[in-house]
MITORMI-58276 format. One record per atom (N, C-alpha, C): residue number from 1; residue in three letters; atom name; x, y, z. Coordinates in pm, whole numbers, padded with zeros to 5 digits. Layout:
# MITORMI-58276
+------+------+------+--------+--------+--------+
: resi : resn : name :     px :     py :     pz :
+------+------+------+--------+--------+--------+
:  NUM :  Ala :   CA :      X :      Y :      Z :
...
+------+------+------+--------+--------+--------+
END
This chain:
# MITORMI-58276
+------+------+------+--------+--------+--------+
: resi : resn : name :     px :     py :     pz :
+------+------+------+--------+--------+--------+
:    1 :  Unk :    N : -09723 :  04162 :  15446 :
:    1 :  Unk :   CA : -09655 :  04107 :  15563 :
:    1 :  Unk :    C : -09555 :  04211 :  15614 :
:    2 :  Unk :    N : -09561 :  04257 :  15736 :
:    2 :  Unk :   CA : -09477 :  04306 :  15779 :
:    2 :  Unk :    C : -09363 :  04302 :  15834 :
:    3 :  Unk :    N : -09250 :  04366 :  15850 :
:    3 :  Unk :   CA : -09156 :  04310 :  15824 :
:    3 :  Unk :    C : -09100 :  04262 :  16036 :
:    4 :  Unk :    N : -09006 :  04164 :  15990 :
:    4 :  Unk :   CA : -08947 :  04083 :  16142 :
:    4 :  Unk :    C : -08858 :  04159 :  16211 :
:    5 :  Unk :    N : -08881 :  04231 :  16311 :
:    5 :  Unk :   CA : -08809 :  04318 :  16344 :
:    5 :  Unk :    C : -08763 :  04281 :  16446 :
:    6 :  Unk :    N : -08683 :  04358 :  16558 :
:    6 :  Unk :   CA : -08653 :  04314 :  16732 :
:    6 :  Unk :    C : -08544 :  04500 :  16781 :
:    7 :  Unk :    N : -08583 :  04451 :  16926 :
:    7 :  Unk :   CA : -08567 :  04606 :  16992 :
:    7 :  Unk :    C : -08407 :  04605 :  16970 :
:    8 :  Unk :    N : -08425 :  04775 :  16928 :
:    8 :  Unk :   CA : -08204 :  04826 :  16998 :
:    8 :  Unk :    C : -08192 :  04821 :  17136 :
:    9 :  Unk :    N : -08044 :  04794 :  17121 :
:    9 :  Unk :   CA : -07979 :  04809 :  17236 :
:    9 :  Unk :    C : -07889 :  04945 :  17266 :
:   10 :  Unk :    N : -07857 :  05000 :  17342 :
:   10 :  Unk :   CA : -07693 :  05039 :  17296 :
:   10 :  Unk :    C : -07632 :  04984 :  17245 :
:   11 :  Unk :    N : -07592 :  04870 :  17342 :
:   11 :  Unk :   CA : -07502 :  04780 :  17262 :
:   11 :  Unk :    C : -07478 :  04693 :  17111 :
:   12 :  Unk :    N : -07604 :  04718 :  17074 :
:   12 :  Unk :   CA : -07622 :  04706 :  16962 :
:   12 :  Unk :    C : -07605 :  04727 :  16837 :
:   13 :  Unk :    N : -07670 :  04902 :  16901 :
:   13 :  Unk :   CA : -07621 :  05013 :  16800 :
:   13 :  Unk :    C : -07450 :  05014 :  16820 :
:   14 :  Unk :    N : -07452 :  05056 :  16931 :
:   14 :  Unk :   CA : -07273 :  05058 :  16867 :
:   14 :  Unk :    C : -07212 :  04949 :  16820 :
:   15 :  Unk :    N : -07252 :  04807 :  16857 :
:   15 :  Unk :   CA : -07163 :  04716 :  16740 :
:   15 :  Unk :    C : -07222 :  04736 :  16623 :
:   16 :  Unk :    N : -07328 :  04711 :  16576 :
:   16 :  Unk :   CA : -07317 :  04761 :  16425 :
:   16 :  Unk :    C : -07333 :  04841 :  16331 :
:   17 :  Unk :    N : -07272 :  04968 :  16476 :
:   17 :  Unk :   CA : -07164 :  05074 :  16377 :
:   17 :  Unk :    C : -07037 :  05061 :  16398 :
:   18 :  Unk :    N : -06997 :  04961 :  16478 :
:   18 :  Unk :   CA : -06878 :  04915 :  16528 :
:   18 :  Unk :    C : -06819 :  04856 :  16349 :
:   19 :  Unk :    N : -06935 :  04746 :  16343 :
:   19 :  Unk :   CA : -06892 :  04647 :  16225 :
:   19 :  Unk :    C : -06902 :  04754 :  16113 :
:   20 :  Unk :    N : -07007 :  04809 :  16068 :
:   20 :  Unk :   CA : -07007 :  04908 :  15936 :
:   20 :  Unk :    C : -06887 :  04965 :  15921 :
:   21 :  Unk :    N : -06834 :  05025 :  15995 :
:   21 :  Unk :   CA : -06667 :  05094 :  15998 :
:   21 :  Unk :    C : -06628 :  05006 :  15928 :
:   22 :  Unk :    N : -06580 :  04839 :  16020 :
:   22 :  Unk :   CA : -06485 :  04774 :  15984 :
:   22 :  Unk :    C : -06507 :  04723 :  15830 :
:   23 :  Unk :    N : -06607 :  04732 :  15804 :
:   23 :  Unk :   CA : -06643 :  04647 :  15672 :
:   23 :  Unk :    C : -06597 :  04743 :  15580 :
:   24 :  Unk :    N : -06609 :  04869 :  15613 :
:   24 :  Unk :   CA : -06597 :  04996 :  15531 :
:   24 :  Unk :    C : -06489 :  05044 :  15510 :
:   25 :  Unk :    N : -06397 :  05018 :  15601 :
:   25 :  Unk :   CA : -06249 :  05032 :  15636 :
:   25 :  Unk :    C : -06172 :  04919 :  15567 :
:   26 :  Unk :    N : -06200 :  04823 :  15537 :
:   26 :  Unk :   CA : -06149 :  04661 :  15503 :
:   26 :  Unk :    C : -06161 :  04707 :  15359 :
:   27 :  Unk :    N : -06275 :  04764 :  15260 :
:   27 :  Unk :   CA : -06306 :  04799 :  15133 :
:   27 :  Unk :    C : -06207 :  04894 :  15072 :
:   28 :  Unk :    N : -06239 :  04987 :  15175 :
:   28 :  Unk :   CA : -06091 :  05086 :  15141 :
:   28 :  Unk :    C : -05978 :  05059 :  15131 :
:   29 :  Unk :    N : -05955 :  04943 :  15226 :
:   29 :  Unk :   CA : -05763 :  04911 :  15242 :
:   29 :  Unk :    C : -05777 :  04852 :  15109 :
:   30 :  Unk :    N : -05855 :  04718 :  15072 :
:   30 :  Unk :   CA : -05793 :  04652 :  14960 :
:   30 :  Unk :    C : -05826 :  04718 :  14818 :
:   31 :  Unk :    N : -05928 :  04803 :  14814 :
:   31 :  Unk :   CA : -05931 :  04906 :  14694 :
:   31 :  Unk :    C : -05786 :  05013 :  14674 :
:   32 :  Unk :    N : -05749 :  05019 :  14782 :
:   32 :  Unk :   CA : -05630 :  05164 :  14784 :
:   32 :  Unk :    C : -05485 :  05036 :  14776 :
:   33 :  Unk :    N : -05491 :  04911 :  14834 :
:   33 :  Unk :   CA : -05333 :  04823 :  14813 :
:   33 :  Unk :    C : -05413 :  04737 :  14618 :
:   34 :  Unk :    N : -05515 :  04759 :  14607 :
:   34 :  Unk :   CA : -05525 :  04662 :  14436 :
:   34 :  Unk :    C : -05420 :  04728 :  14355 :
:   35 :  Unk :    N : -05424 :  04595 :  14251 :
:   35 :  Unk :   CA : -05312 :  04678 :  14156 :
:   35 :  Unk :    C : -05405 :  04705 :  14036 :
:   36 :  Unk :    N : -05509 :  04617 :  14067 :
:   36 :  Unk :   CA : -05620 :  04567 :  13928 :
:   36 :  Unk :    C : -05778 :  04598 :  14050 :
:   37 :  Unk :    N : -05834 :  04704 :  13989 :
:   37 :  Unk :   CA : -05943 :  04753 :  14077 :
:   37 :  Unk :    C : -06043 :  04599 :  14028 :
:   38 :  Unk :    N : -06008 :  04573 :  13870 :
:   38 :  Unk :   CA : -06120 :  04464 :  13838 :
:   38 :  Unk :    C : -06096 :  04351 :  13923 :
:   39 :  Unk :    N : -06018 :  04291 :  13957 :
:   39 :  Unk :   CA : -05981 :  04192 :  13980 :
:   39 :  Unk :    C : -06024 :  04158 :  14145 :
:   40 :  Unk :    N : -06010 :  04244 :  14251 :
:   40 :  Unk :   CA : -06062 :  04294 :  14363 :
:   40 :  Unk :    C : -06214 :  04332 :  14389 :
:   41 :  Unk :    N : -06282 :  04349 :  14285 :
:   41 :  Unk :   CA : -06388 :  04440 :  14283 :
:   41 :  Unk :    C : -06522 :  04354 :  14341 :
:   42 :  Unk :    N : -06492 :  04208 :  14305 :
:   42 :  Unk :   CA : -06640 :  04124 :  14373 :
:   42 :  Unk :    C : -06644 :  04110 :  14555 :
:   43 :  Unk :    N : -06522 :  04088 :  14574 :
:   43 :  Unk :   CA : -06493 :  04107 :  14734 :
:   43 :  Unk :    C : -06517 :  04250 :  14794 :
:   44 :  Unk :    N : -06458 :  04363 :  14691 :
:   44 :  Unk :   CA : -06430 :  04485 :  14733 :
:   44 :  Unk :    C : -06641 :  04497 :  14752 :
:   45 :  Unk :    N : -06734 :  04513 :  14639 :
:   45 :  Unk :   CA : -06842 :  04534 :  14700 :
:   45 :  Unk :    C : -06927 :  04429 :  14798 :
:   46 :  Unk :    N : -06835 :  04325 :  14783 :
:   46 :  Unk :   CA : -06899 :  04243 :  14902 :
:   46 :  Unk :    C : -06925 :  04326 :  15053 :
:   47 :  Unk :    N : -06824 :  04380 :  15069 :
:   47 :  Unk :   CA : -06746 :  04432 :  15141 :
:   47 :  Unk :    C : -06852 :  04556 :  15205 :
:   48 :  Unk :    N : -06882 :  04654 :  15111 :
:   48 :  Unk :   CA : -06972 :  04740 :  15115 :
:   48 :  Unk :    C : -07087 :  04754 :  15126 :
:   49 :  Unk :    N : -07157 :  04577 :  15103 :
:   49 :  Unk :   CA : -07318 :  04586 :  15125 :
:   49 :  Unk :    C : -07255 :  04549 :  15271 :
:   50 :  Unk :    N : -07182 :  04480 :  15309 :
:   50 :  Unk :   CA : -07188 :  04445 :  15451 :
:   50 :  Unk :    C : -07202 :  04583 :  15532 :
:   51 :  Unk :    N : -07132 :  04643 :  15503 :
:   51 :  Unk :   CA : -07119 :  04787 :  15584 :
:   51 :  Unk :    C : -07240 :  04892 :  15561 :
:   52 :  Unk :    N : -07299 :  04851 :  15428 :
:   52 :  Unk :   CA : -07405 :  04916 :  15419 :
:   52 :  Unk :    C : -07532 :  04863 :  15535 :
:   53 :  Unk :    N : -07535 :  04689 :  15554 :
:   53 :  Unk :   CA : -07675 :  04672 :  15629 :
:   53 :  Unk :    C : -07644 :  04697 :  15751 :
:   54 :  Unk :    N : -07506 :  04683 :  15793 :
:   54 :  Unk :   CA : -07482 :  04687 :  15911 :
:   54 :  Unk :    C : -07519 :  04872 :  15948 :
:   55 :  Unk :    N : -07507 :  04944 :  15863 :
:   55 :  Unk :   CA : -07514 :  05082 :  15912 :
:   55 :  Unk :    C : -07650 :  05102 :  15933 :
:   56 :  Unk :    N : -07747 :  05059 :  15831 :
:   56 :  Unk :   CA : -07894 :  05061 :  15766 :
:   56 :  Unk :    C : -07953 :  05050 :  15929 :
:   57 :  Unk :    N : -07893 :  04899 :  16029 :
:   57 :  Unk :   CA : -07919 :  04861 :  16128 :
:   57 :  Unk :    C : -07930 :  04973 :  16253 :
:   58 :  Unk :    N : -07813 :  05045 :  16228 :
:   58 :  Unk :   CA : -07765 :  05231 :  16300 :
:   58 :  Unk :    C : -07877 :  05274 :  16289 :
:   59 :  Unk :    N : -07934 :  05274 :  16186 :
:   59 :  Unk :   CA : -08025 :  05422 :  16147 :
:   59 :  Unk :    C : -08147 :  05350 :  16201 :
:   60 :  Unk :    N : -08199 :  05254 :  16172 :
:   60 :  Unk :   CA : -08344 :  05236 :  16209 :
:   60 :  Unk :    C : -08323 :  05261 :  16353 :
:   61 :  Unk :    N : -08263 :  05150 :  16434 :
:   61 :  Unk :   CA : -08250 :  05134 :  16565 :
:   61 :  Unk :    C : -08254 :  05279 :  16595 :
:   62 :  Unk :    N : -08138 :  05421 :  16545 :
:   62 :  Unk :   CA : -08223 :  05542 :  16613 :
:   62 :  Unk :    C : -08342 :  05613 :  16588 :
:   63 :  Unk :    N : -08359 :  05576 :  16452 :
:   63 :  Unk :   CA : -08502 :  05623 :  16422 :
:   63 :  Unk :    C : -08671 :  05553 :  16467 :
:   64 :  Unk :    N : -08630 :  05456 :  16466 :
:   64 :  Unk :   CA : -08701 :  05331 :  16504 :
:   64 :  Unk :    C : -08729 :  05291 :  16662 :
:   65 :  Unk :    N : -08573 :  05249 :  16687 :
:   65 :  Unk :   CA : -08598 :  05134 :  16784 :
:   65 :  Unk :    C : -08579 :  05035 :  16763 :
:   66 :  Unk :    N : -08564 :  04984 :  16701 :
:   66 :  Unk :   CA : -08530 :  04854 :  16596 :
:   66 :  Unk :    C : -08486 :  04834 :  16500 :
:   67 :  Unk :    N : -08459 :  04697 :  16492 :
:   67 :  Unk :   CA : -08400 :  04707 :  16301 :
:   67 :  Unk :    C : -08451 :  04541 :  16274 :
:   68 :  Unk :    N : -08438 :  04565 :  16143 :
:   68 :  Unk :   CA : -08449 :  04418 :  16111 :
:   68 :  Unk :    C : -08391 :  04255 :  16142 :
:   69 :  Unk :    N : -08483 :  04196 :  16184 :
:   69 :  Unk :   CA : -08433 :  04037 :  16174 :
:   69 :  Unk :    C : -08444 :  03947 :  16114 :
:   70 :  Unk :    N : -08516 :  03975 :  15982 :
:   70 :  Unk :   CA : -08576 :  03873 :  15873 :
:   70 :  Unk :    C : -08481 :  03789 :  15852 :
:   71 :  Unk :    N : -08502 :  03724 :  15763 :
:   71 :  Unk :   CA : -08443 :  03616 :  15666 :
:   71 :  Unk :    C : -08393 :  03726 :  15563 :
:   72 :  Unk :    N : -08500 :  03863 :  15512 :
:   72 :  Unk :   CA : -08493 :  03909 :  15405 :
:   72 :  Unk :    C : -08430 :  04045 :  15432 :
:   73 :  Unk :    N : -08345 :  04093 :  15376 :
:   73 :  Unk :   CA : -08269 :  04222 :  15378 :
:   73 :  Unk :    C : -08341 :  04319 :  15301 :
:   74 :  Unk :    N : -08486 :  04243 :  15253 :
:   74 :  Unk :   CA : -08550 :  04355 :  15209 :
:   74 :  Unk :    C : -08685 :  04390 :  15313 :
:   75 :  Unk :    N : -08642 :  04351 :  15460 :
:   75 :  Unk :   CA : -08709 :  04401 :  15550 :
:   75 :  Unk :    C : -08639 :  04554 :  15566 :
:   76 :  Unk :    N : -08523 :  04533 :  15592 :
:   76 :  Unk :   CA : -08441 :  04652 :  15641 :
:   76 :  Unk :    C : -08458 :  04819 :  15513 :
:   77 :  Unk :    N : -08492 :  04752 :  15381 :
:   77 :  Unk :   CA : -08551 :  04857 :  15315 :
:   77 :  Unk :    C : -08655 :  04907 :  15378 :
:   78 :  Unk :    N : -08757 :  04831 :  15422 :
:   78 :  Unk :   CA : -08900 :  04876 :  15451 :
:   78 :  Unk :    C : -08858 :  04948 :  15573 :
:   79 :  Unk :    N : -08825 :  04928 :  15634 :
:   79 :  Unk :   CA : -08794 :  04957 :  15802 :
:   79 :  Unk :    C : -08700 :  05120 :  15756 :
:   80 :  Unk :    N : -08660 :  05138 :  15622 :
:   80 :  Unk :   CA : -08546 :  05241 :  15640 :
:   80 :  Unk :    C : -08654 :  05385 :  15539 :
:   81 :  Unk :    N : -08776 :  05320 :  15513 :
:   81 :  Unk :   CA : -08860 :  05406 :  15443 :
:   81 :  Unk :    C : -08913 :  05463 :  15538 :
:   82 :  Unk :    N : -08929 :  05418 :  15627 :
:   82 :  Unk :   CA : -08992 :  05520 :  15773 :
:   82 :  Unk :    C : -08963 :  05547 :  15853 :
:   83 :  Unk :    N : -08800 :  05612 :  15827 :
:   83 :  Unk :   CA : -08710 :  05677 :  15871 :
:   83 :  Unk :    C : -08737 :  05819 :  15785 :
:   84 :  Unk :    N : -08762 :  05935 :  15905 :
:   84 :  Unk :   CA : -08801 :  06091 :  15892 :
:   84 :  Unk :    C : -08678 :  06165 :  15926 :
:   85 :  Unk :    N : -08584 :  06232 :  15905 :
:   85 :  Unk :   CA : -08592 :  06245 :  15701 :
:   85 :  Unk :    C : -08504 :  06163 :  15661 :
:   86 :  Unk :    N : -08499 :  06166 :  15533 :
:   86 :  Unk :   CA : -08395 :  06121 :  15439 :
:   86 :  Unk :    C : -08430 :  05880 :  15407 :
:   87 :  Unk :    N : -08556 :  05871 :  15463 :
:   87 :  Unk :   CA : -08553 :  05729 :  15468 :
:   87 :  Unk :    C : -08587 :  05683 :  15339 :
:   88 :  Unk :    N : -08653 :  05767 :  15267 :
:   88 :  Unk :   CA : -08649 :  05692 :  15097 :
:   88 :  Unk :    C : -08502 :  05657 :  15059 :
:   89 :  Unk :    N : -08406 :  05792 :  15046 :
:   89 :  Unk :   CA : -08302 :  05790 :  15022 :
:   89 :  Unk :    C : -08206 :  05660 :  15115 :
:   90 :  Unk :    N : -08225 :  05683 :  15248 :
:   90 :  Unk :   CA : -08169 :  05522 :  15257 :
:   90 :  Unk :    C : -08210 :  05435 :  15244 :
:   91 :  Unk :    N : -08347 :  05406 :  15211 :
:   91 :  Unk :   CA : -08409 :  05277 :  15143 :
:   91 :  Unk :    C : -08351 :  05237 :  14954 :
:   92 :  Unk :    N : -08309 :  05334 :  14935 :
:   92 :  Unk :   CA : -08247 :  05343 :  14807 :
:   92 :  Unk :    C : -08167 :  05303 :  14802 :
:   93 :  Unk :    N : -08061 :  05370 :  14908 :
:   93 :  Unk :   CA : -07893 :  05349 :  14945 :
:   93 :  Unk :    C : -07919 :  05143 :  14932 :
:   94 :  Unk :    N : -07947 :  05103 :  15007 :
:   94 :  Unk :   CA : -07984 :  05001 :  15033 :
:   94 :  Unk :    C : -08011 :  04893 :  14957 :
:   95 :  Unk :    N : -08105 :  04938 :  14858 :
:   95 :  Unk :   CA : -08174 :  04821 :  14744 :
:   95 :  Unk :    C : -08039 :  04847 :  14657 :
:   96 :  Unk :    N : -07997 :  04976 :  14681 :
:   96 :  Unk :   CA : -07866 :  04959 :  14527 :
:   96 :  Unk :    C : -07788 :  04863 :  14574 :
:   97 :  Unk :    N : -07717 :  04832 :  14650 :
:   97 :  Unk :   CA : -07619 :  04750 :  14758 :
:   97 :  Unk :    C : -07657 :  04626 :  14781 :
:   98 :  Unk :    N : -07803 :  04578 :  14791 :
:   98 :  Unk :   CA : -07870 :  04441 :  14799 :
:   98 :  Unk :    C : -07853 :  04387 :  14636 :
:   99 :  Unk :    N : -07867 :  04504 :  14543 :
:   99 :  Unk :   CA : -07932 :  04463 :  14404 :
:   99 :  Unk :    C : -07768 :  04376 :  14365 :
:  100 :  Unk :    N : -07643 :  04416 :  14400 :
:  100 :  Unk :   CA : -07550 :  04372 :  14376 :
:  100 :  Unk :    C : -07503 :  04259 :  14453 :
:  101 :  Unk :    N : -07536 :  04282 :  14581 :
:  101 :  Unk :   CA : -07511 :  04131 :  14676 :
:  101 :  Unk :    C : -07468 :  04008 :  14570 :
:  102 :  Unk :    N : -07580 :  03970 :  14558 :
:  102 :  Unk :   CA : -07598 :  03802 :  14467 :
:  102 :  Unk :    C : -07481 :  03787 :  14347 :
:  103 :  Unk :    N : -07488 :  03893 :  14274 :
:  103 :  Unk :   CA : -07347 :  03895 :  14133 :
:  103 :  Unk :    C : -07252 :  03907 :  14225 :
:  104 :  Unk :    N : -07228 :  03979 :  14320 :
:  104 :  Unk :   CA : -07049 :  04033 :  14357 :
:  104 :  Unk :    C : -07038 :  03879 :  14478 :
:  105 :  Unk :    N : -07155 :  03836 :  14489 :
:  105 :  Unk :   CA : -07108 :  03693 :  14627 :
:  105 :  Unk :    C : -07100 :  03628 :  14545 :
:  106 :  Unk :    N : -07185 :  03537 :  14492 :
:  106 :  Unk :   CA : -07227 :  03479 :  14426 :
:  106 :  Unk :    C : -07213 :  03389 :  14259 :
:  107 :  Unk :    N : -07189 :  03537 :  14212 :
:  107 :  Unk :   CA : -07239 :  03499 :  14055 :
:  107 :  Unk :    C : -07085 :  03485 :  13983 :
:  108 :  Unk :    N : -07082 :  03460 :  13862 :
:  108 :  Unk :   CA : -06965 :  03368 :  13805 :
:  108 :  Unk :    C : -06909 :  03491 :  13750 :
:  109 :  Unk :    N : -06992 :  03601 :  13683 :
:  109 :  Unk :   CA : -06987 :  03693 :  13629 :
:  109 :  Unk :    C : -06866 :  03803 :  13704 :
:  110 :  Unk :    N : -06742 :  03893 :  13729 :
:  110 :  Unk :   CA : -06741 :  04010 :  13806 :
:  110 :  Unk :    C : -06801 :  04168 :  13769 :
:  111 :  Unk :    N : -06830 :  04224 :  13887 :
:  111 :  Unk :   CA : -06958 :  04287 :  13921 :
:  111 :  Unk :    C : -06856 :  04428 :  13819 :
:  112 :  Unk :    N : -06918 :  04504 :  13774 :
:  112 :  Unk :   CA : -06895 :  04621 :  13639 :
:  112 :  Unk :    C : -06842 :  04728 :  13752 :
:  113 :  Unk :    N : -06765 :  04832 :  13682 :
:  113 :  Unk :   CA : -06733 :  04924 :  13734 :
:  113 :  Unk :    C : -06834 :  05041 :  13749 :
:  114 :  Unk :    N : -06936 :  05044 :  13705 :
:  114 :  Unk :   CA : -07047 :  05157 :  13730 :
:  114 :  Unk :    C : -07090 :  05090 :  13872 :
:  115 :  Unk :    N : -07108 :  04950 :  13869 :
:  115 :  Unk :   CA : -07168 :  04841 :  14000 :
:  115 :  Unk :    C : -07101 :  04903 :  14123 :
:  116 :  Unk :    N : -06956 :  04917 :  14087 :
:  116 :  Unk :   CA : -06845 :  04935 :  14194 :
:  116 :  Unk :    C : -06854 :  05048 :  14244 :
:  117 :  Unk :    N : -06864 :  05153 :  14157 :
:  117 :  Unk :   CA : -06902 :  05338 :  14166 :
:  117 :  Unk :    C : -07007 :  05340 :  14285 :
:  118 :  Unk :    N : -07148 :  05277 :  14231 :
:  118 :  Unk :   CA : -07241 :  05290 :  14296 :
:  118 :  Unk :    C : -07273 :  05199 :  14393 :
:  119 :  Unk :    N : -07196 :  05134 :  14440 :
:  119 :  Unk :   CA : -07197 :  05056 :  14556 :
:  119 :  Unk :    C : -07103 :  05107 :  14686 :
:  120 :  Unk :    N : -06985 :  05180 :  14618 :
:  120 :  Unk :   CA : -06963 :  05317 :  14738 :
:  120 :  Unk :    C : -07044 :  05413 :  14763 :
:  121 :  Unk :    N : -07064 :  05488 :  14634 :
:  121 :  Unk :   CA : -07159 :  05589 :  14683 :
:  121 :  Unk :    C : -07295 :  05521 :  14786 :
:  122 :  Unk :    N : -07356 :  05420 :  14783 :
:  122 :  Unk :   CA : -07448 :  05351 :  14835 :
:  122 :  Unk :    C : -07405 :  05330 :  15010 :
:  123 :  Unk :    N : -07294 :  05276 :  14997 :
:  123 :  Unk :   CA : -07275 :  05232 :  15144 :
:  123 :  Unk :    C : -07188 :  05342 :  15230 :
:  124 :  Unk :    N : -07106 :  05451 :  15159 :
:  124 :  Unk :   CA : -07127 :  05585 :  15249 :
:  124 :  Unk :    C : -07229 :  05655 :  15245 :
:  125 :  Unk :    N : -07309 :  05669 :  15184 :
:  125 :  Unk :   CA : -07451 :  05729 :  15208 :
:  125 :  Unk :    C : -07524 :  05716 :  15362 :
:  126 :  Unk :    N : -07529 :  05550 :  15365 :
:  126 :  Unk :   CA : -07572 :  05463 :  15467 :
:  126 :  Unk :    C : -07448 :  05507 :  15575 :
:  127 :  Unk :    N : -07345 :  05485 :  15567 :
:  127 :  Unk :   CA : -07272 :  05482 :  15689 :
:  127 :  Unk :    C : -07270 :  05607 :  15757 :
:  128 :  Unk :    N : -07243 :  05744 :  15650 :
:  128 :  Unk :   CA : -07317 :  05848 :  15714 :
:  128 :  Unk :    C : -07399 :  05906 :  15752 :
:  129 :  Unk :    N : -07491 :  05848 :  15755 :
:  129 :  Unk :   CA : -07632 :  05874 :  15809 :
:  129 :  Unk :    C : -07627 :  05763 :  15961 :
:  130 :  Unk :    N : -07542 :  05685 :  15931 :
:  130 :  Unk :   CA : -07516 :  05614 :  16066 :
:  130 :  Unk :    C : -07428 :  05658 :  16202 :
:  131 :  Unk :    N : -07314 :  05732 :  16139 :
:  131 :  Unk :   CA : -07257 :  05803 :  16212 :
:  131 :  Unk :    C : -07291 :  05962 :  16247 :
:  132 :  Unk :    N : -07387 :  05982 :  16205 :
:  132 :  Unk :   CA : -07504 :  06093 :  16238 :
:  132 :  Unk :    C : -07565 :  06057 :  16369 :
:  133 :  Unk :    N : -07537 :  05959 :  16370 :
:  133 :  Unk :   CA : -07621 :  05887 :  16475 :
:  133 :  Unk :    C : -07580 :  05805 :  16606 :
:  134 :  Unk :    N : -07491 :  05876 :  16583 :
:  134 :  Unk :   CA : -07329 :  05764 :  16693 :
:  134 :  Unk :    C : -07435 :  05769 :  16820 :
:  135 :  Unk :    N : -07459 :  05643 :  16863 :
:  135 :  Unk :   CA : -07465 :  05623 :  16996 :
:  135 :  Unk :    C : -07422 :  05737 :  17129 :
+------+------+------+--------+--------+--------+
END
């Protein structure tokens, strides 16, 4: 099945690289004011997949033309694998950042500090490859 997609806009693209900033910017403030990185850390990568799909959205739309509208955020993987160059790597960026979604929203558990490591590295990956791409 292929995945649910719909056309860019400008306006599009720049809001959600508008939003990726903000989500990305919001992660940073409360990571840099925590006193307890653990304690912050399920919001803090909440924080970062947001900015990650929202960027993911940047990149297809210029590579593409589109981006995903599924239900499933693992459209926006597929859609970011056939992105020439570097789209494995943001299909990667991506599944790392989805793989944590569910524990850091969700789960009762808080999300590990390797989780936290690689959920920045994940969603600046994505955001720079988005702002590669500024409108």
């Amino acid at each position: 099945m292929s995945p649910r997609t719909a056309p860019c806009t400008h306006a599009i693209k720049t809001g959600r690289l508008r939003k990726a900033e903000q989500f990305f910017d919001a992660a940073s403030t409360i990571h840099e004011f925590s006193g307890d990185e653990h304690e912050i850390g399920d919001a803090y990568v909440t924080l970062l997949v947001h900015a990650g799909i929202a960027a993911a959205d940047v990149i297809c739309c210029d590579g593409l033309g589109e981006h995903a509208r599924g239900e499933s955020h693992g459209d926006a993987v597929a859609l970011l694998r056939r992105i020439r160059p570097d789209g494995d790597t943001f299909a990667a960026a991506l599944q790392t950042l989805l793989g944590a979604k569910t524990r850091a929203g969700y789960g009762h558990q808080p999300v590990t500090r390797d989780t936290r490591a690689r959920s920045l590295r994940s969603a600046r990956a994505l955001l720079l490859g988005a702002r590669s791409r500024r409108p």
